[in-house]
MARVOKOL-515399 format. One record per residue (C-alpha): residue number from 1; residue in three letters; x, y, z. Coordinates in nm, 3 decimals, padded with zeros to 5 digits, always signed. Layout:
REM MARVOKOL-515399
fifi: NUM lumfi: ALA u: X v: Y w: Z
...
END
This chain:
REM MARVOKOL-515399
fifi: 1 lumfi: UNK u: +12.280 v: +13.906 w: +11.074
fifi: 2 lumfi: UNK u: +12.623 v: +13.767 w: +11.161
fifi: 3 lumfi: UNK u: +12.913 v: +13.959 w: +11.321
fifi: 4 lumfi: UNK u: +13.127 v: +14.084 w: +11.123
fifi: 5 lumfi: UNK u: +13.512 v: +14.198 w: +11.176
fifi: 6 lumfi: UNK u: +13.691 v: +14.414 w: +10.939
fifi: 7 lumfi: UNK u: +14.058 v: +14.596 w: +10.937
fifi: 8 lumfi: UNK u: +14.176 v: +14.440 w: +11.304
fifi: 9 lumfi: UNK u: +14.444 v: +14.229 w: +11.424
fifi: 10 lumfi: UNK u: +14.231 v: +14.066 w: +11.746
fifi: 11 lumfi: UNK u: +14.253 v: +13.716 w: +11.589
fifi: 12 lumfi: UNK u: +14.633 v: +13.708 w: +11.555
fifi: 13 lumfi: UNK u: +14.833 v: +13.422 w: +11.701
fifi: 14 lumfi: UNK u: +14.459 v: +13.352 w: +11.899
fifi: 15 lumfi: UNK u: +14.326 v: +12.986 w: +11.999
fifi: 16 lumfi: UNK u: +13.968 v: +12.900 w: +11.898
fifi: 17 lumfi: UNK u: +13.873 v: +12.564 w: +12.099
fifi: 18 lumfi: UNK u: +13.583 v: +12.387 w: +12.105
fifi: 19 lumfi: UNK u: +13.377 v: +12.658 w: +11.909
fifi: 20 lumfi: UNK u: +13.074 v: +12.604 w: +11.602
fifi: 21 lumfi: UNK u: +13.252 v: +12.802 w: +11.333
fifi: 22 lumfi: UNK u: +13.001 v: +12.608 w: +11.078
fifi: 23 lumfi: UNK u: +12.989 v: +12.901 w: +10.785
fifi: 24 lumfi: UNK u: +13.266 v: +13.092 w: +10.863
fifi: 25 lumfi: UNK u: +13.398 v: +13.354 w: +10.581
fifi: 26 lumfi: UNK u: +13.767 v: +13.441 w: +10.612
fifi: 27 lumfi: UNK u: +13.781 v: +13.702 w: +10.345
fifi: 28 lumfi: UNK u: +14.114 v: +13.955 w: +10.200
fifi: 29 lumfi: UNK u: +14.283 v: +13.803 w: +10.562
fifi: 30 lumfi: UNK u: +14.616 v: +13.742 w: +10.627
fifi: 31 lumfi: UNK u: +14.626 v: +13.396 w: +10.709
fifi: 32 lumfi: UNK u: +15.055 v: +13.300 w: +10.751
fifi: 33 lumfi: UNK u: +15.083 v: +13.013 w: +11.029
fifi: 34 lumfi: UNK u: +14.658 v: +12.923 w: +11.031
fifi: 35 lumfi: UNK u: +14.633 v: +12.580 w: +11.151
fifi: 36 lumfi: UNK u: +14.340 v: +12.361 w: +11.130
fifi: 37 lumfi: UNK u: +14.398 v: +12.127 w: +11.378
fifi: 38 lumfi: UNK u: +14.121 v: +11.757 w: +11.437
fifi: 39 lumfi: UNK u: +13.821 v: +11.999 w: +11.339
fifi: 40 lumfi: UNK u: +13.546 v: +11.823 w: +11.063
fifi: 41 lumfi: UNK u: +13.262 v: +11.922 w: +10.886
fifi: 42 lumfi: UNK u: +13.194 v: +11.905 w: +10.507
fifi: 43 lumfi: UNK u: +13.184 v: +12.194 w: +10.230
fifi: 44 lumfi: UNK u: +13.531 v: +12.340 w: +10.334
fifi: 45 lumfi: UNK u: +13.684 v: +12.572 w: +10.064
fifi: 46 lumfi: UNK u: +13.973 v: +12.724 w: +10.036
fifi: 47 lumfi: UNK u: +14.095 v: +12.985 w: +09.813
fifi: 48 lumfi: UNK u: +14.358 v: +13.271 w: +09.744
fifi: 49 lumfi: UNK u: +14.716 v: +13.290 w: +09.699
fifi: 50 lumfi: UNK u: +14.877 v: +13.067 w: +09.918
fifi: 51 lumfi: UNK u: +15.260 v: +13.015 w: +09.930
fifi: 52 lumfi: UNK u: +15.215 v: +12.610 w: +10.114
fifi: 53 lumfi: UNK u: +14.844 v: +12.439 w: +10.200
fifi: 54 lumfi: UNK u: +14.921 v: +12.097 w: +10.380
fifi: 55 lumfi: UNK u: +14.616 v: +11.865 w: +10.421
fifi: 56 lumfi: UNK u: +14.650 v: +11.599 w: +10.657
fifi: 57 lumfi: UNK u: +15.010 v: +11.619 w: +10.662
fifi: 58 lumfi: UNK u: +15.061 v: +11.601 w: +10.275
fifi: 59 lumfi: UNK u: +15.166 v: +11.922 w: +10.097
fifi: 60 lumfi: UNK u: +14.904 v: +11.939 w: +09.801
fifi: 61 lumfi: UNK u: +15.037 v: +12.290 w: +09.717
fifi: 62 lumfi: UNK u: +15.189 v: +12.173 w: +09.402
fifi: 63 lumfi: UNK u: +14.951 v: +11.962 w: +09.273
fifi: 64 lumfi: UNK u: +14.668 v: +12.265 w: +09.305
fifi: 65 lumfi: UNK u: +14.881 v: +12.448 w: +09.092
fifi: 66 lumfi: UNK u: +14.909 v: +12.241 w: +08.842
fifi: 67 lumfi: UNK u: +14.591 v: +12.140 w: +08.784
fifi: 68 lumfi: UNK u: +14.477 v: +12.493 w: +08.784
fifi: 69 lumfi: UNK u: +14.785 v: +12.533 w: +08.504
fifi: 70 lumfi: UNK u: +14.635 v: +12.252 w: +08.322
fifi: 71 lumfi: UNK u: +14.287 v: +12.351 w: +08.358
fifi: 72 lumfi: UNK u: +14.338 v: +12.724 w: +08.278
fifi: 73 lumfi: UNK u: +14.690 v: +12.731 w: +08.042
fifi: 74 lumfi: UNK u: +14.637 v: +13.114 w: +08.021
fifi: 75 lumfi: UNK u: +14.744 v: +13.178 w: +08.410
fifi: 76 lumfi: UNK u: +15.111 v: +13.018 w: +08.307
fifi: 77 lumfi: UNK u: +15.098 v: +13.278 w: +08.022
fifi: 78 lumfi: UNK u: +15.010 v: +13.507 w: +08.266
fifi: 79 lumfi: UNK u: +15.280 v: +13.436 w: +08.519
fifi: 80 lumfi: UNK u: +15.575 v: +13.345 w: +08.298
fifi: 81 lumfi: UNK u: +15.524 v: +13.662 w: +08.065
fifi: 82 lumfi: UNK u: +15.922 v: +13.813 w: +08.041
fifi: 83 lumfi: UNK u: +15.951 v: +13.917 w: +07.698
fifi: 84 lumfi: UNK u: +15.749 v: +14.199 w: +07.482
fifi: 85 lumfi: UNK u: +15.662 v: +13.914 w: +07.237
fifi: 86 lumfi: UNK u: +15.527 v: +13.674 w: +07.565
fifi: 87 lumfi: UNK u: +15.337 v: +13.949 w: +07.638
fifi: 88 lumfi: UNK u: +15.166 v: +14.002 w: +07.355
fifi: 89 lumfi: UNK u: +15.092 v: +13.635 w: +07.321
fifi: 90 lumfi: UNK u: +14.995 v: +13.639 w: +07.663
fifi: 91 lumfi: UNK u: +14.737 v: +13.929 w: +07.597
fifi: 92 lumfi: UNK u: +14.624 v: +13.819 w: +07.291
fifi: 93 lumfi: UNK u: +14.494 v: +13.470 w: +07.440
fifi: 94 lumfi: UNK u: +14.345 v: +13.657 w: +07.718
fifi: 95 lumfi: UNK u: +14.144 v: +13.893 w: +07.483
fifi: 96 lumfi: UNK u: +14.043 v: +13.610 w: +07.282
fifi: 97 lumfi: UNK u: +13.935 v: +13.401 w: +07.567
fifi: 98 lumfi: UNK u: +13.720 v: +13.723 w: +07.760
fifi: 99 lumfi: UNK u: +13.560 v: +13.762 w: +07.383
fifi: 100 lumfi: UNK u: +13.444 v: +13.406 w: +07.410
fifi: 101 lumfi: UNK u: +13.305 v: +13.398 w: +07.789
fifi: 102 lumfi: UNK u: +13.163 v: +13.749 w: +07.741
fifi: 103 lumfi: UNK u: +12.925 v: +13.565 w: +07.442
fifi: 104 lumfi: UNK u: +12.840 v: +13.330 w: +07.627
fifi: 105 lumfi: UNK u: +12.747 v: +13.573 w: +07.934
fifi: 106 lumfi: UNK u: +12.548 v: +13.751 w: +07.675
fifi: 107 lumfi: UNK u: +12.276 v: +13.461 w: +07.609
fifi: 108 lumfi: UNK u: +12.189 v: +13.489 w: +07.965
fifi: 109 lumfi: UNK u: +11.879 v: +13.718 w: +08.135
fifi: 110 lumfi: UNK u: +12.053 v: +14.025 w: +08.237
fifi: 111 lumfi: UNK u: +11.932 v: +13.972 w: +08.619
fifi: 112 lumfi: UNK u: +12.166 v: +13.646 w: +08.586
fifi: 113 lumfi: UNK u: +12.448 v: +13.881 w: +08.520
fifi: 114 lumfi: UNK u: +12.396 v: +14.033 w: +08.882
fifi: 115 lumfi: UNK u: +12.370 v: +13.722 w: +09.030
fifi: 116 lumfi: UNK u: +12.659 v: +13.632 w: +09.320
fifi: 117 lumfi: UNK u: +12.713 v: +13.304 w: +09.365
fifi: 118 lumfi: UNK u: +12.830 v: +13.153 w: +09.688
fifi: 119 lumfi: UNK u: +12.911 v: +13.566 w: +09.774
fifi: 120 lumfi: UNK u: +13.125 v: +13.611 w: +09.490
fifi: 121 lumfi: UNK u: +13.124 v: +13.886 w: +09.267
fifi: 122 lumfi: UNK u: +12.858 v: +13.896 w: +08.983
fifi: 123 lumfi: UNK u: +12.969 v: +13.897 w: +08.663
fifi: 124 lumfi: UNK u: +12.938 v: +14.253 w: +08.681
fifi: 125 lumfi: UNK u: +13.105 v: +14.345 w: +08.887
fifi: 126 lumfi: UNK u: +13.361 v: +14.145 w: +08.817
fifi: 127 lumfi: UNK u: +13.409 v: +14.326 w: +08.515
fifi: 128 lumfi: UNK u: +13.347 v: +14.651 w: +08.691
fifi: 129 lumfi: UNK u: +13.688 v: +14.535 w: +08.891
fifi: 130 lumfi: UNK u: +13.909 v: +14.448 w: +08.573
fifi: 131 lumfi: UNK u: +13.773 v: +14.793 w: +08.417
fifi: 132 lumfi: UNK u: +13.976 v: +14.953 w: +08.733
fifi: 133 lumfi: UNK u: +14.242 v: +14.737 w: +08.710
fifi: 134 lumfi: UNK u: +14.316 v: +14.866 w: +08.382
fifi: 135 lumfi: UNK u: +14.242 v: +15.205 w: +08.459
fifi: 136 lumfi: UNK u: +14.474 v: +15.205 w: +08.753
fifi: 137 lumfi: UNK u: +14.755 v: +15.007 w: +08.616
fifi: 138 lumfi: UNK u: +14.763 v: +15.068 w: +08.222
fifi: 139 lumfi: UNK u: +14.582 v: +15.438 w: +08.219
fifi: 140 lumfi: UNK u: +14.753 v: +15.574 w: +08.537
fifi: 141 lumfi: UNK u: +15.076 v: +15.397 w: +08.562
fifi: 142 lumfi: UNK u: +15.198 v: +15.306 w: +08.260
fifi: 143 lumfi: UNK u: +15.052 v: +15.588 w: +08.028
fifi: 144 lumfi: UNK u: +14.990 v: +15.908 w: +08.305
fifi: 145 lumfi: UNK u: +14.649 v: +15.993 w: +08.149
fifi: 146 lumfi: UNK u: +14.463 v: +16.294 w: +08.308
fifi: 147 lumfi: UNK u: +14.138 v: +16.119 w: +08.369
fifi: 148 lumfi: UNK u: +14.256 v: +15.719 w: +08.370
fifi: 149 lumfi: UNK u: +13.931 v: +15.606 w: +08.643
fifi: 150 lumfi: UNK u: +13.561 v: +15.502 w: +08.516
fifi: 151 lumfi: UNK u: +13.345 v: +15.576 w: +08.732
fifi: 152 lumfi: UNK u: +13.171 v: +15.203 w: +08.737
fifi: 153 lumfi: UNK u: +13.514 v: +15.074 w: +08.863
fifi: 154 lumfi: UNK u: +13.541 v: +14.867 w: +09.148
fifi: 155 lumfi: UNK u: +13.846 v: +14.858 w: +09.329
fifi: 156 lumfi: UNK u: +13.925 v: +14.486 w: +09.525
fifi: 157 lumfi: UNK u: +13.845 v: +14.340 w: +09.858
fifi: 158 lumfi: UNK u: +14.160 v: +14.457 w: +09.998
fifi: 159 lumfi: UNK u: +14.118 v: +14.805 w: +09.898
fifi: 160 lumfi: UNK u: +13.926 v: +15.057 w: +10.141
fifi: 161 lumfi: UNK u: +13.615 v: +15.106 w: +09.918
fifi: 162 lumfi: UNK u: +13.524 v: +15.450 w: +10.065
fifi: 163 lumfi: UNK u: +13.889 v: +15.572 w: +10.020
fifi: 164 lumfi: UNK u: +13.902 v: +15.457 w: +09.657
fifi: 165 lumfi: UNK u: +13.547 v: +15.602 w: +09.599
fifi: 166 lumfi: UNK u: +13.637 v: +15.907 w: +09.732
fifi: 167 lumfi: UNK u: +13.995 v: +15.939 w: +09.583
fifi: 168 lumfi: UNK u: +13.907 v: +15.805 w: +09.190
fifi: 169 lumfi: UNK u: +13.580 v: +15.959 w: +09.138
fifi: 170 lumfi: UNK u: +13.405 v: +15.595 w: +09.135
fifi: 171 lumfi: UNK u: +13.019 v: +15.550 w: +09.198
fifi: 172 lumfi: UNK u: +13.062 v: +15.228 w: +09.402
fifi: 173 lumfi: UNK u: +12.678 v: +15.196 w: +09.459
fifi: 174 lumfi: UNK u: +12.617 v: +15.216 w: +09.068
fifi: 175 lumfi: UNK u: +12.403 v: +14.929 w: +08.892
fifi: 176 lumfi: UNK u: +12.514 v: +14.929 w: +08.534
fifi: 177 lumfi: UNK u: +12.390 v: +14.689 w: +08.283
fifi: 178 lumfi: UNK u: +12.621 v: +14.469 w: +08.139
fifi: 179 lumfi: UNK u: +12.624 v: +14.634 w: +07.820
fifi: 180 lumfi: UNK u: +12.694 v: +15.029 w: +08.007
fifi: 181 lumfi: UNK u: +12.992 v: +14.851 w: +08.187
fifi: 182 lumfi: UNK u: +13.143 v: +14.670 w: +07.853
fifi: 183 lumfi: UNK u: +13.179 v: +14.994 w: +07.654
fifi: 184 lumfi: UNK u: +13.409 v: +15.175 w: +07.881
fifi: 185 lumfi: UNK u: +13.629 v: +14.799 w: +08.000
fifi: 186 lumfi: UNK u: +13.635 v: +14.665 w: +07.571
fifi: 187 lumfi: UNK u: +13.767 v: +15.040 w: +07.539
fifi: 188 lumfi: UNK u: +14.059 v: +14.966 w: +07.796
fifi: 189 lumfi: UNK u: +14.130 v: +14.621 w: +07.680
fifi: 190 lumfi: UNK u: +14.202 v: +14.792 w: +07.366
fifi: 191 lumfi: UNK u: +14.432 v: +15.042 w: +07.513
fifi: 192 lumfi: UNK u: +14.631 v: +14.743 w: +07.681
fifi: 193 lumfi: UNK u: +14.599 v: +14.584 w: +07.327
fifi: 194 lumfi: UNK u: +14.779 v: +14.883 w: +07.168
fifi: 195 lumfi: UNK u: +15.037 v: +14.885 w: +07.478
fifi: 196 lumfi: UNK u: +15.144 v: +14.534 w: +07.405
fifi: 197 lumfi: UNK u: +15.186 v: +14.603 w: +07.038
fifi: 198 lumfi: UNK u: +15.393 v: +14.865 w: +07.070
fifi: 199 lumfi: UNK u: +15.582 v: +14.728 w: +07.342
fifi: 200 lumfi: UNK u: +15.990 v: +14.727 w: +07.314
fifi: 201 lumfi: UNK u: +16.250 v: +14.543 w: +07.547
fifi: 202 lumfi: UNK u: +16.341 v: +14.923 w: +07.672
fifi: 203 lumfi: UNK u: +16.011 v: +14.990 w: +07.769
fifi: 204 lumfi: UNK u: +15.980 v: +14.712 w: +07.983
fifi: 205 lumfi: UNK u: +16.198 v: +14.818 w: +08.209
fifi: 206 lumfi: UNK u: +16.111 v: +15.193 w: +08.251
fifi: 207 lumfi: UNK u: +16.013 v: +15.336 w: +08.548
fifi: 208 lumfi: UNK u: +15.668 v: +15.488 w: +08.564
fifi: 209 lumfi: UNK u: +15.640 v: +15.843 w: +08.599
fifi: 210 lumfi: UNK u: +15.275 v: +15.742 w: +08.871
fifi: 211 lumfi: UNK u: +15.178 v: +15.475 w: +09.124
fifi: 212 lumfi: UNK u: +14.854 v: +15.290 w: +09.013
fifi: 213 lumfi: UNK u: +14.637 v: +15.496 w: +09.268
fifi: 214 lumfi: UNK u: +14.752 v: +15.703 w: +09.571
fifi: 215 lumfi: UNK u: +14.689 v: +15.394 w: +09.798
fifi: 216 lumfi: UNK u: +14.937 v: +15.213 w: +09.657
fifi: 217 lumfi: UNK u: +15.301 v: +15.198 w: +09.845
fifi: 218 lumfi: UNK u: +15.560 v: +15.460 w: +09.750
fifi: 219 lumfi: UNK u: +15.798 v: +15.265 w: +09.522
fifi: 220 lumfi: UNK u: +15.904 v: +15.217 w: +09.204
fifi: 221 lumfi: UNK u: +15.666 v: +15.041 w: +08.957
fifi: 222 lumfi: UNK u: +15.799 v: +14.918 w: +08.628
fifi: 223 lumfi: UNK u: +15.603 v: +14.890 w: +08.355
fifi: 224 lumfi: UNK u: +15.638 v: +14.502 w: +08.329
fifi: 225 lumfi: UNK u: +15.509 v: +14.458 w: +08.658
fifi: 226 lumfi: UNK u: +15.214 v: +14.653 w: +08.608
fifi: 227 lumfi: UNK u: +15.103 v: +14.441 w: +08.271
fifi: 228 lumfi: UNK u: +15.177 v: +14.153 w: +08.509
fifi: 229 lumfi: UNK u: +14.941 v: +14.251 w: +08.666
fifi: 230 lumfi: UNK u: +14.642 v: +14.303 w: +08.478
fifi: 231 lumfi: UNK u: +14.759 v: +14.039 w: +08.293
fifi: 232 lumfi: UNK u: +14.711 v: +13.820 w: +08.621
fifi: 233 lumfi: UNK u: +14.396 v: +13.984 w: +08.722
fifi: 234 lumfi: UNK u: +14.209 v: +13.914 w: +08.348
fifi: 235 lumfi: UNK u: +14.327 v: +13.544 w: +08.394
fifi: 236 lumfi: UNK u: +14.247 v: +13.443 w: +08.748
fifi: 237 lumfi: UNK u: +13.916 v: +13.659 w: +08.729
fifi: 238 lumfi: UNK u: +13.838 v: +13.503 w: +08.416
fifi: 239 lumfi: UNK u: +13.875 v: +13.139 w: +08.591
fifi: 240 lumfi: UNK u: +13.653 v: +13.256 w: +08.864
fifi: 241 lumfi: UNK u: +13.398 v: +13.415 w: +08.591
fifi: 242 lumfi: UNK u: +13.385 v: +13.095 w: +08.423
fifi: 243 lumfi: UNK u: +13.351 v: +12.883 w: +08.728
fifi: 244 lumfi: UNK u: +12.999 v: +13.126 w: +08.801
fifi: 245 lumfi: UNK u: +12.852 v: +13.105 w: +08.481
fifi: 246 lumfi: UNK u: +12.842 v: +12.750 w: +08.473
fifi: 247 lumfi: UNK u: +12.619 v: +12.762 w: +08.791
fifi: 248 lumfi: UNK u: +12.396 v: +13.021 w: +08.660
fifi: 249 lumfi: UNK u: +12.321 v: +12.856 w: +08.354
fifi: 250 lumfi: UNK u: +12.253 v: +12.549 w: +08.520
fifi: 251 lumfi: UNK u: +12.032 v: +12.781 w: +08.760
fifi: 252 lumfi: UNK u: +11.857 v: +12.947 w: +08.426
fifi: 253 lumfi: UNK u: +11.782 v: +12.576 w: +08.269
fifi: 254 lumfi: UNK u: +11.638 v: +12.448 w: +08.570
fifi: 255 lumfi: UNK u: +11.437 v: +12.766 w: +08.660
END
């Protein structure tokens, strides 16, 4: 089994020379400053947010972007959401566009559903993680209810599982079916559904009377920020969801 480093800062500002780092996973890392410097090999990925990538001395940050843009139009929805009425159209293409890929997950064997590819999240799980996302940001933040967390939520990679576990009540080592996980995440997307209908200007701006979990910083969250949010977690999830099922369906035609 590999090594494996978690929560440390003993790589910072280090020099790795000369070194077979064939399959290496940098995963939830702070990577400001990483160079890649005359190293080759094939099969090198890179994703996340990043602020600048330069390959080979050209900046290819803005070209990424766009073709994810033009790929997947509802991240720009996403992103440029300002107004109650853009985010309503914003959720409302979203909702449409989970409806569509969770149909199409449907018409595959349920053991395909719990499939990772390439170490990703299943498709599961990764709506196990949008369920908390809208638990934690819509049912805690935005509208204070007394028992906002499912238990099959699944907080991110950047988020101390036990702590979350522990804190929200989740069952992290639970193995729901597809169907067991939908009821409880179609019932939030139709409590952000209701949100963005009702949604004024004035609301926008309030201040939220609750952080989206206790782990969170102490600051002020708005209420735009937090459908921001889960507005940009359904749409870059979605693109990743999307990207799996394609290989698993392959996988299932072939098997």
């Amino acid at each position: 089994m590999p090594a494996e480093y978690s929560q440390g800062d003993q790589f910072r500002g280090a020099r790795i020379h000369l070194c077979d780092l064939s399959g290496l996973e940098i995963r939830d890392c702070d990577v400001t400053g990483l160079k890649i410097v005359d190293c080759y090999g094939g099969g090198v990925s890179l994703g996340g947010g990043f602020e600048r990538v330069v390959v080979n001395d050209v900046d290819v940050t803005a070209y990424v972007e766009a073709e994810l843009d033009r790929l997947h139009p509802n991240r720009v929805l996403a992103r440029e959401a300002t107004s109650a009425a853009e985010y309503r159209a914003a959720w409302d293409a979203i909702e449409k566009q989970w409806g569509e890929t969770i149909d199409r997950a449907r018409r595959l064997p349920e053991a395909k559903l719990h499939e990772r590819v390439d170490g990703e999240w299943s498709f599961v799980e990764t709506q196990r993680h949008l369920l908390m996302a809208g638990d934690a940001w819509i049912g805690n933040a935005v509208l204070e209810e007394d028992a906002p967390y499912h238990s099959l939520g699944l907080p991110g990679g950047g988020v101390p599982a036990e702590a979350s576990a522990k804190l929200l009540g989740l069952t992290l080592d639970a193995i729901p079916t597809l169907e067991e996980v939908l009821a409880p995440r179609l019932a939030r997307m139709a409590t952000m559904c209701r949100v963005v209908d009702e949604l004024t200007e004035a609301e926008l701006d309030r201040v939220c009377g609750r952080k989206p979990a206790d782990l969170y910083p102490d600051k002020d969250y708005v209420v735009r920020r937090c459908l921001s949010v889960v507005l940009k977690e359904e749409a870059e999830h979605h693109r990743y969801a999307v990207r799996d099922l394609t290989v698993l369906e392959a996988d299932t035609r072939t098997e």
